[in-house]
C-alpha positions in Angstrom: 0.0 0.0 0.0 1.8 3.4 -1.1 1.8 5.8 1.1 2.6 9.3 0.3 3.1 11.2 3.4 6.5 12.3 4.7 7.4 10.1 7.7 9.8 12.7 9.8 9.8 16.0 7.7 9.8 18.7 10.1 7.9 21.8 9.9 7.6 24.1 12.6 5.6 27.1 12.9 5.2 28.7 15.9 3.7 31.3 18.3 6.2 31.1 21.2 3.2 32.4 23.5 0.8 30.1 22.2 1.7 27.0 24.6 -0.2 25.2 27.1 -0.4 27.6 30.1 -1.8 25.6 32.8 -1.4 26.5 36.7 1.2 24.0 37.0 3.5 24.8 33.9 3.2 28.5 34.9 4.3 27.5 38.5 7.5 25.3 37.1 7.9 28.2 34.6 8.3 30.7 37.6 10.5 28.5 39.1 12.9 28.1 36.1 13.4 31.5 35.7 14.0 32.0 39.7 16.8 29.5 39.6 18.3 30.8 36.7 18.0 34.4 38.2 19.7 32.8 41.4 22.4 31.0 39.6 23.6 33.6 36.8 22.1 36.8 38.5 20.1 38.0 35.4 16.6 38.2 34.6 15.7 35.2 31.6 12.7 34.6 30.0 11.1 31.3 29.2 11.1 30.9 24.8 10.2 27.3 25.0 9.0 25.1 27.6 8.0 21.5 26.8 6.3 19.2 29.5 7.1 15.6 28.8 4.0 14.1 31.1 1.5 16.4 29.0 3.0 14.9 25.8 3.3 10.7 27.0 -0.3 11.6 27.7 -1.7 12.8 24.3 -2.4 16.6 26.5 0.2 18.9 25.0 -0.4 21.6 22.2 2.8 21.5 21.4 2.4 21.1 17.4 4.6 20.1 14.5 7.3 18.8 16.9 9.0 15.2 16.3 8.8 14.0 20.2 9.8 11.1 21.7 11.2 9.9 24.9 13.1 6.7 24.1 13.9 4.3 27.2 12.1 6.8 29.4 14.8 9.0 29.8 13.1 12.2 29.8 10.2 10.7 31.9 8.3 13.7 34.1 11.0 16.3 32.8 10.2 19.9 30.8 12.4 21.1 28.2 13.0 24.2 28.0 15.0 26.7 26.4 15.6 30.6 27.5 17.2 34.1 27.2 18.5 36.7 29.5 15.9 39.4 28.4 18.7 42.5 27.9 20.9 40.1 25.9 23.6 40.3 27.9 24.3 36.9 28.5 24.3 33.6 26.4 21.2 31.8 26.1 19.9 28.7 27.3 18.8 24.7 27.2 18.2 23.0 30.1 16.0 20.0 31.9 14.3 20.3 35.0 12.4 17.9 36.6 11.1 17.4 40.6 11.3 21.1 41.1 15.0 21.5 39.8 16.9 22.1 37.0 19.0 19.3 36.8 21.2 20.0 33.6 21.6 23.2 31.4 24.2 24.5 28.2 24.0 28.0 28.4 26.9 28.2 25.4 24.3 29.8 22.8 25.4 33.3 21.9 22.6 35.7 22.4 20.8 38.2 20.1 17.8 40.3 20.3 14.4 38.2 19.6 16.6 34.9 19.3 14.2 32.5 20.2 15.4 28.8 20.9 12.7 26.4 19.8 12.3 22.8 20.9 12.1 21.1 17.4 12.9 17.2 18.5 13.7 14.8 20.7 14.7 11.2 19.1 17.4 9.0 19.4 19.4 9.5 16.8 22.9 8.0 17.4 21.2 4.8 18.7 23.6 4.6 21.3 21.0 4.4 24.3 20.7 8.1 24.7 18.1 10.7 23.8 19.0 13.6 21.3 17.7 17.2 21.8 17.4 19.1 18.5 16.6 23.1 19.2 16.7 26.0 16.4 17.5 29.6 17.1 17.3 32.2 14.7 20.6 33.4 13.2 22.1 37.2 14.6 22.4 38.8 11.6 18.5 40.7 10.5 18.6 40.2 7.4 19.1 36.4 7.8 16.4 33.9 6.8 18.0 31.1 8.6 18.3 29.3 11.6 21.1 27.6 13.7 20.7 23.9 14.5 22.2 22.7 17.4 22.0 19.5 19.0 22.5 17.8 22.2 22.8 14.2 24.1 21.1 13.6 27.1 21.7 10.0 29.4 19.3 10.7 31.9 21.8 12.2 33.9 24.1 13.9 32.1 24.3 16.2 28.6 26.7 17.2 26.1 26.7 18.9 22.8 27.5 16.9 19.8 28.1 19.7 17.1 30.7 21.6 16.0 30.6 25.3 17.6 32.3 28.3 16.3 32.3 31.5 18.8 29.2 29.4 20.6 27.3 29.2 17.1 26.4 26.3 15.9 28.0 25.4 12.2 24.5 23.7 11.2 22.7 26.1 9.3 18.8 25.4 7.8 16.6 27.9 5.9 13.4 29.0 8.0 11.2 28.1 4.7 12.7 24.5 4.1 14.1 23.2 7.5 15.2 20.1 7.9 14.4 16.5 7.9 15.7 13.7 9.5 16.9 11.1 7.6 18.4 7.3 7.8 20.4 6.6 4.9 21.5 3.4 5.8 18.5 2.0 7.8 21.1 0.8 10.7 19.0 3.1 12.8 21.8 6.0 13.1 20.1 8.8 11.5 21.4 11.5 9.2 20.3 15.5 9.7 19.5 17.0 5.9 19.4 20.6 6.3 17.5 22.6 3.6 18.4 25.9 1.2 16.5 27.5 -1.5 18.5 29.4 -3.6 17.5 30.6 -6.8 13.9 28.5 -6.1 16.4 25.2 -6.2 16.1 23.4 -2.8 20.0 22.5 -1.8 20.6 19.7 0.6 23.4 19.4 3.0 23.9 16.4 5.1 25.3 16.1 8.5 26.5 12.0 9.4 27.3 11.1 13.4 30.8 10.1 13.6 30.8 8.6 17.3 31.1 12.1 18.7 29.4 14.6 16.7 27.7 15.3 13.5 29.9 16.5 10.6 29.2 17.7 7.3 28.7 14.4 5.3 29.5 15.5 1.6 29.5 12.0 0.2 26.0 12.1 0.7 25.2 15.2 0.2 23.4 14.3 -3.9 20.1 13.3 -2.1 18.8 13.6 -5.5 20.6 9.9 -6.6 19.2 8.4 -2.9 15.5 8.5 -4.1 14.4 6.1 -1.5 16.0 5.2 1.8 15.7 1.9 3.5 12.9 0.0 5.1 13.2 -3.3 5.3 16.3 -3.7 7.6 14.5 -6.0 10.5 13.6 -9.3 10.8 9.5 -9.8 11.8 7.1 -12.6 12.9 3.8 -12.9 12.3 1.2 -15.3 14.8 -2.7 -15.3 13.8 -5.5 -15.5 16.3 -8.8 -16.7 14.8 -11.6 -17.1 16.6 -14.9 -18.4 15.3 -17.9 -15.9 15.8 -20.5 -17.4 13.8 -21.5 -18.9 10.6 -18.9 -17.9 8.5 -17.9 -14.7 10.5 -14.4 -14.7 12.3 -12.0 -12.4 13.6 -8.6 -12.2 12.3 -6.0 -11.3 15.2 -2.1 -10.7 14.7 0.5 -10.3 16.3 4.2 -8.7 15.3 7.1 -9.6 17.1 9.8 -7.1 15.8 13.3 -9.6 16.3 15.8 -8.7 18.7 18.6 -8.6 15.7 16.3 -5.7 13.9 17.7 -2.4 13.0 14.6 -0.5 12.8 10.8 0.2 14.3 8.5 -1.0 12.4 5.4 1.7 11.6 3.5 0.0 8.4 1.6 -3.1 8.5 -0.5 -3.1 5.5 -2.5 -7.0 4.9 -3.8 -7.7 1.2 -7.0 -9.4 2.2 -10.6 -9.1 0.5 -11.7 -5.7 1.2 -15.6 -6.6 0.8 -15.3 -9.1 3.6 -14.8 -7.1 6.0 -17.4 -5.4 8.7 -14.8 -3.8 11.7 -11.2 -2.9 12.0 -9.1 -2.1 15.2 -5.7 -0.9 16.2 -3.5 -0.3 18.4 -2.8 2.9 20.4 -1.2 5.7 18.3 -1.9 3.5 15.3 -4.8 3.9 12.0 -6.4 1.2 10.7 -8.0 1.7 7.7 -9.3 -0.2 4.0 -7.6 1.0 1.2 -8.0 -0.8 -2.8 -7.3 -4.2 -2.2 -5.8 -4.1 1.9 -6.2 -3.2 5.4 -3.3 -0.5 6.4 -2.1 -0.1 9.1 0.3 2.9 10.1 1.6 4.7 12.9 -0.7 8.2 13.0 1.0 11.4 12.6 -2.0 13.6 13.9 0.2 16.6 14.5 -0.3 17.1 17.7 3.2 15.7 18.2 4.9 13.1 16.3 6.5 10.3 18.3 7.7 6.9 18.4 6.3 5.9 21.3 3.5 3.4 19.6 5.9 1.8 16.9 7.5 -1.6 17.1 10.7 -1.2 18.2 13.4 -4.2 17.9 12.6 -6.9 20.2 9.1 -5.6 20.9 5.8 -6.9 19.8 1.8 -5.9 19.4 -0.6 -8.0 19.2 -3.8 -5.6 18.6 -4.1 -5.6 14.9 -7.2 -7.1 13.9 -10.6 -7.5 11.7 -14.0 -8.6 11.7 -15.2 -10.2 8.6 -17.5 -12.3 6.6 -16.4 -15.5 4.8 -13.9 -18.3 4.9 -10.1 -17.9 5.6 -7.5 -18.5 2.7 -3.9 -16.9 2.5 -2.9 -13.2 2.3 0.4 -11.2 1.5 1.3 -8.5 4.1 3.9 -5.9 3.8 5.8 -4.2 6.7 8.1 -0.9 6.7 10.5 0.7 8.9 10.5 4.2 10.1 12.4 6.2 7.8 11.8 9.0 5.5 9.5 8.0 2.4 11.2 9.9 -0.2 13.6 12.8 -1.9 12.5 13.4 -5.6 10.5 9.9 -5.5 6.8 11.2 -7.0 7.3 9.3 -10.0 4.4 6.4 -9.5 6.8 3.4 -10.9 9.7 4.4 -8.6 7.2 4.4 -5.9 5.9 1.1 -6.7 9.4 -0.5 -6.9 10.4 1.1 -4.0 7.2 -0.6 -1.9 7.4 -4.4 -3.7 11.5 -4.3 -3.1 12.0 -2.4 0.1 9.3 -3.7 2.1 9.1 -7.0 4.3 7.5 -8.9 2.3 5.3 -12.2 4.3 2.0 -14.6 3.8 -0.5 -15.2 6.6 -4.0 -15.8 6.2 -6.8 -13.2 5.9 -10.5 -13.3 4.9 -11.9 -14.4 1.4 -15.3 -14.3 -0.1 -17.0 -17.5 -1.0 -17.1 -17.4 -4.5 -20.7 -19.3 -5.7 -19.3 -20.0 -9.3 -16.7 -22.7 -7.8 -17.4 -26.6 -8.1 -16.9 -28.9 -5.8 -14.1 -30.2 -7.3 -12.1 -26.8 -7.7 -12.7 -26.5 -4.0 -10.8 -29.8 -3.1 -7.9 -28.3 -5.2 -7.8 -24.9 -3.7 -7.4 -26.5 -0.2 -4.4 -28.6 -1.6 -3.0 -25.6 -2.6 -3.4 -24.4 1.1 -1.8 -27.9 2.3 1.2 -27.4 0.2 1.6 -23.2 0.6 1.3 -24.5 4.5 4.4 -26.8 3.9 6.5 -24.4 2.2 5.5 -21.6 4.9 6.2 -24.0 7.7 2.9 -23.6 9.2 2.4 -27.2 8.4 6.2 -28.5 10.1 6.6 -32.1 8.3 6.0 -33.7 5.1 4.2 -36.7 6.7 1.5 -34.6 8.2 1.2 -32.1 4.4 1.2 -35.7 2.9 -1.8 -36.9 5.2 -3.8 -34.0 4.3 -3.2 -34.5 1.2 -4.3 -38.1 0.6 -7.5 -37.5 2.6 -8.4 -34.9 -0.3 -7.5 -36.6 -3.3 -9.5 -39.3 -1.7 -12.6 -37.5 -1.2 -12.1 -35.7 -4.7 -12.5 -39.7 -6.0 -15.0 -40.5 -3.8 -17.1 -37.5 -5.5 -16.1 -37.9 -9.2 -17.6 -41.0 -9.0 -20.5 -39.6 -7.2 -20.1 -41.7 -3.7 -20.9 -38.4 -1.8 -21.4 -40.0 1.5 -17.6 -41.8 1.6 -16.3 -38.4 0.4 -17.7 -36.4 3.5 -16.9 -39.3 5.9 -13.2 -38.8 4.3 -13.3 -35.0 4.8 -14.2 -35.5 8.5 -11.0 -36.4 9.1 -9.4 -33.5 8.4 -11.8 -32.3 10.9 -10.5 -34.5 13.7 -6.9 -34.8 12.3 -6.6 -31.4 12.3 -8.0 -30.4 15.9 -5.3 -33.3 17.2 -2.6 -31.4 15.3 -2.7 -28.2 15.9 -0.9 -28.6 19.6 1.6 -29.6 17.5 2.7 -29.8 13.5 -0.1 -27.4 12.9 0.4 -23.5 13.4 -2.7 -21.5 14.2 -2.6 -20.4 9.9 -2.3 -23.6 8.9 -5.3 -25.2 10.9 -7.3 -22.0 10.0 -7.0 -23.8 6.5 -7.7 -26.7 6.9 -10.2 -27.0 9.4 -12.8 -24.0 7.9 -12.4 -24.4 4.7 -13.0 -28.6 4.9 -15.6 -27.6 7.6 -17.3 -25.5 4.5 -16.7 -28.0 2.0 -18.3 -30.8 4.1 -21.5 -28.7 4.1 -21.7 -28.0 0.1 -22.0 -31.5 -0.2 -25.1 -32.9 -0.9 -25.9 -36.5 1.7 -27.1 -38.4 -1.5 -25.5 -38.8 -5.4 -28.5 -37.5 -7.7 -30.8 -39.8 -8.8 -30.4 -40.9 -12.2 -27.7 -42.5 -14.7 -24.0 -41.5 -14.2 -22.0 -40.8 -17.6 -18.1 -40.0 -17.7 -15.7 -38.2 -20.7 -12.7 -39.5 -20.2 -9.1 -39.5 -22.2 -7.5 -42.7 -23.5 -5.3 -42.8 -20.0 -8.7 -42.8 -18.1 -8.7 -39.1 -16.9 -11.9 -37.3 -16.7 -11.9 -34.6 -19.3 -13.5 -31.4 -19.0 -15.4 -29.0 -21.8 -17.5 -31.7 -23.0 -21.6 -31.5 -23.3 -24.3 -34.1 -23.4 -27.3 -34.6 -24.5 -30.1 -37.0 -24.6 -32.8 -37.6 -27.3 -36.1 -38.1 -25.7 -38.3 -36.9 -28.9 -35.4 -33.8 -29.5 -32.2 -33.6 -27.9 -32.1 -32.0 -25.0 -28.9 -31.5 -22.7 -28.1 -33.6 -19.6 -27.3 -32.6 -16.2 -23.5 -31.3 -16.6 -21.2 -31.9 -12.9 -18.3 -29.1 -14.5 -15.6 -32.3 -13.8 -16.2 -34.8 -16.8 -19.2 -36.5 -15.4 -22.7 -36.2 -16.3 -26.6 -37.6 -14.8 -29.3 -38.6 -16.7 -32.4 -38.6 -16.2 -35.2 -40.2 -17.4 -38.1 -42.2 -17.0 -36.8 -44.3 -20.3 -36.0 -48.4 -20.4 -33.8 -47.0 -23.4 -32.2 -43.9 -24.1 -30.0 -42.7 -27.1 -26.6 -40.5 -25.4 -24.6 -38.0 -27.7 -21.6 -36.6 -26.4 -19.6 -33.2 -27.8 -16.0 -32.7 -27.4 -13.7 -30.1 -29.6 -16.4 -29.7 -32.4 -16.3 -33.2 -32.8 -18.9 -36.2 -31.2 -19.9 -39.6 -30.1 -23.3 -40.9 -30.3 -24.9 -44.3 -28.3 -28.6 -45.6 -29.1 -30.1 -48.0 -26.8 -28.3 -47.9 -23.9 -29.7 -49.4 -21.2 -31.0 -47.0 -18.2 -29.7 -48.2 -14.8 -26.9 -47.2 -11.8 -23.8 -48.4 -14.5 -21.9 -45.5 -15.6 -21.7 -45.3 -19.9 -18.6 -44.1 -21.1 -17.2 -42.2 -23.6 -13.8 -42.0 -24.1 -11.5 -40.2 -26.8 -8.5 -41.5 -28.7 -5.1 -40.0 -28.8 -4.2 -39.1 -31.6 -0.6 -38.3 -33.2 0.9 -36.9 -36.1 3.8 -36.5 -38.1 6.2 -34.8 -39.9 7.7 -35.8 -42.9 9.5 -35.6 -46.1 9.0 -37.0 -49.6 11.4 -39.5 -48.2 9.8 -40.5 -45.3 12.1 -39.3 -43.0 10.7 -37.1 -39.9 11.2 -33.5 -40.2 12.7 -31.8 -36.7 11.4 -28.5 -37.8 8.3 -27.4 -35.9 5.2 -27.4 -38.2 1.6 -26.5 -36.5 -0.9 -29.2 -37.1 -4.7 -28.4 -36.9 -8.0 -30.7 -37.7 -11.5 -29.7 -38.7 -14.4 -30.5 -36.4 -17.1 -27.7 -37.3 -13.7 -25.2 -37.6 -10.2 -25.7 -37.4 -8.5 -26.2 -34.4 -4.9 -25.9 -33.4 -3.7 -29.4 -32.4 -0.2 -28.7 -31.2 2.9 -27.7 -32.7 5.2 -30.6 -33.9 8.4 -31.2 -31.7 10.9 -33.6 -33.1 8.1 -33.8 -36.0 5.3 -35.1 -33.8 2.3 -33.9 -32.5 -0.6 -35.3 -30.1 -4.0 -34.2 -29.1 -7.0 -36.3 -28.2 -9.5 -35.4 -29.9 -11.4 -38.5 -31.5 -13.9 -41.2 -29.6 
């Protein structure tokens, strides 16, 4: 499912007086400013303030800001950033939390209406730490750009990890453009990619963490030639819950472990199941569910209130609150999931796009909901749930060849049972997928794989009719003795008139006849038999193979490939000749 949002493209604009001013963030803000009054002597002003309880519980206005607070390390802390309100002395970031401020870098140079803003907090260095990411506006007024700086916070301790010249930072962003936060490698250490506009051309710089700080990165600088970034670099499971509701109504239930060896969160689950089937859809906290063409997606929610990383998947995590309501049987689905990264640089062509999702996407099968389709025989059925039987091998829902073999002999025994219209023997020999199945699934079965089998026999067993119908059985059938499909029959009984057609090769008469005269059409060509007599005995007709050849005026078989075609009504493509031979059977 393409998506075509921008996954961490930040945008901020904002009234610095606009945030949340309740009584106790004007209390906390009081007592900022005292204690920075009491340790520099000089009277600051608050120019951002962020409460990290308000934003863990969905209550902060703080908008357009990437937040997050990986491994609880900002826990019950404000961010906040601040200036001496005369200018005359450097301005501020600092953390305060239980009534203190308990770390501060006061190494900005200051400037009249320079304005720290608290754009991010995100691990970026994936080192166990949490990254602060504040923009001031640059000194100069005729400037339309900002400083970047960042800075590393333990829980108890932080640094900054940028180059500083004259306490500026040497990360510069235009106000229009910004920045965005990129991973170029997926290994979950994340590139900044600051943004120019110069002659209406956007210019990209990119800044790479070298273990201790971030440095212009100009191998990487042609974003243009990077037009999608990883997101497939983790390793995923997928487990299915069913659970019967009613007649043909289930929910579907999964859950995603995200491996311990994975490099990235995982924030796209998007399962290719039949849309129409479906009556409800839930998610997880933090996370849309939705239908859209041909699948339920799934995707983390950037509602702009702040954008965080709390709800994703991270790397040895798991969810297990993705799930649907739907009508209909169960049969086997393709899923894609994505890590977070950003979606795209100069990507809007649709085929790039496409390519980017089928080839840099996890890619897995588990089993969704399907429609019944009405126009499907009997027969057909039996094979569909053989394909199930073997896709379940070969997914290792089904763990041995013994039991895939088992299943498999109880079908193609019921699938005889029925072409020869013992109906009774063949849902006695379904049953046993019934009760094989139940005794497996503590074992060789996964939850998928007895989905399969067990609902979709469990259907099958109910489409078929407790009695044969009445009347005289008639087969088509090749010269090796397998039923042939495409063929029509009919029955003369004053006109000809067609008999009842199974779809499979076999055929009932009926008729209230001693005698009856049977004429069978195959390929343009057919068969006629008078006076048969009417009983239980089932009349046959069978073709004869046919093969041509070849050859020269000498007799001598020609290798060259020649197409051979015979006349039944039209002409009709046999074969073409291999070796100077060609076979079709197409004569009774």
């Amino acid at each position: 499912m393409i998506k075509s949002y921008l996954l961490i493209f930040i945008v901020i604009i904002l009234s610095i007086n606009s945030f949340s001013q309740t009584v106790s963030n004007l209390e906390d803000k009081t007592t900022i400013k005292n204690q920075l009054q009491i340790k520099f002597g000089n009277d600051y002003k608050i120019t951002d303030f962020i409460n990290m309880s308000e934003v863990e519980n969905n209550i902060s206005e703080h908008k357009l800001r990437f937040i997050s607070n990986p491994r609880d390390l900002l826990s019950n802390c404000i961010i906040f950033t601040a200036k001496e309100k005369m200018d005359s002395a450097n301005n501020i970031l600092g953390i305060y939390k239980n009534n203190n401020i308990i770390w501060y870098y006061d190494k900005i140079l200051p400037s009249k209406n320079r304005n720290g803003i608290i754009s991010a907090t995100f691990d970026l260095t994936n080192n166990g730490e949490v990254e602060i990411i504040t923009l001031w506006e640059i000194i100069e007024p005729s400037s339309k750009n900002y400083n970047l700086w960042i800075h590393s916070w333990d829980g108890q301790f932080g640094q900054c990890i940028i180059d500083t010249s004259y306490n500026e930072s040497e990360i510069t962003t235009d106000k229009n453009a910004l920045y965005d936060i990129v991973d170029f490698e997926g290994d979950n250490i994340w590139e900044i990619v600051t943004n120019s506009v110069y002659n209406e051309h956007l210019h990209t710089t990119v800044y790479s963490y070298d273990g201790i700080s971030f440095k212009d990165d100009p191998s990487k600088n042609d974003i243009s030639i990077e037009k999608f970034f990883p997101r497939n670099n983790f390793s995923v499971k997928i487990n299915l819950k069913l659970t019967f509701l009613s007649e043909n109504l289930f929910t579907y239930k999964y859950n995603i472990t995200n491996e311990n060896s994975s490099k990235q969160m995982i924030n796209v689950f998007d399962l290719y199941t039949n849309p129409d089937s479906i009556i409800t859809i839930n998610s997880p906290s933090g996370w849309n569910g939705v239908k859209m063409g041909k699948a339920i997606s799934w995707s983390d929610s950037l509602n702009f209130i702040h954008l965080s990383t709390k709800n994703l998947i991270e790397p040895g995590n798991s969810c297990n609150e993705y799930s649907f309501a739907a009508l209909g049987i169960p049969s086997i689905s393709k899923c894609y999931l994505r890590g977070l990264n950003h979606e795209t640089y100069f990507g809007d062509d649709l085929y790039t796009t496409v390519d980017d999702y089928e080839n840099n996407s996890i890619v897995l099968f588990t089993v969704g909901s399907n429609i019944i389709d009405s126009t499907i025989t009997i027969i057909e059925f039996i094979d569909t749930i053989t394909s199930y039987t073997d896709s379940s091998f070969k997914f290792n829902w089904i763990q041995n060849e013994q039991t895939r073999d088992k299943y498999n002999s109880i079908l193609n025994n019921a699938k005889n049972y029925l072409e020869t219209n013992n109906n009774s023997l063949a849902k006695a020999e379904l049953q046993k997928i019934l009760t094989e199945s139940v005794l497996d699934s503590s074992t060789v079965l996964t939850s998928e794989a007895f989905a399969l089998l067990y609902y979709n026999t469990e259907y099958l067993i109910e489409q078929i009719k407790d009695e044969a119908p009445a009347g005289m059985p008639v087969k088509l059938i090749d010269s090796q003795g397998h039923l042939l499909k495409g063929g029509t029959l009919e029955q003369y009984d004053g006109s000809w008139q067609n008999v009842i057609n199974n779809g499979n090769g076999t055929f009932i008469v009926n008729t209230e006849r001693a005698a009856i005269s049977l004429k069978m059409n195959y390929l343009g060509g057919w068969q006629q038999l008078n006076n048969i007599t009417v009983g239980q005995d089932t009349v046959v007709f069978q073709t004869v193979n046919t093969t041509v050849q070849l050859k020269d005026s000498q007799g001598n078989r020609l290798p060259n490939e020649g197409i051979v075609s015979f006349y039944a009504g039209k002409w009709q493509i046999i074969d073409t000749t291999q070796n100077g031979t060609a076979s079709k059977r197409i004569q009774f």
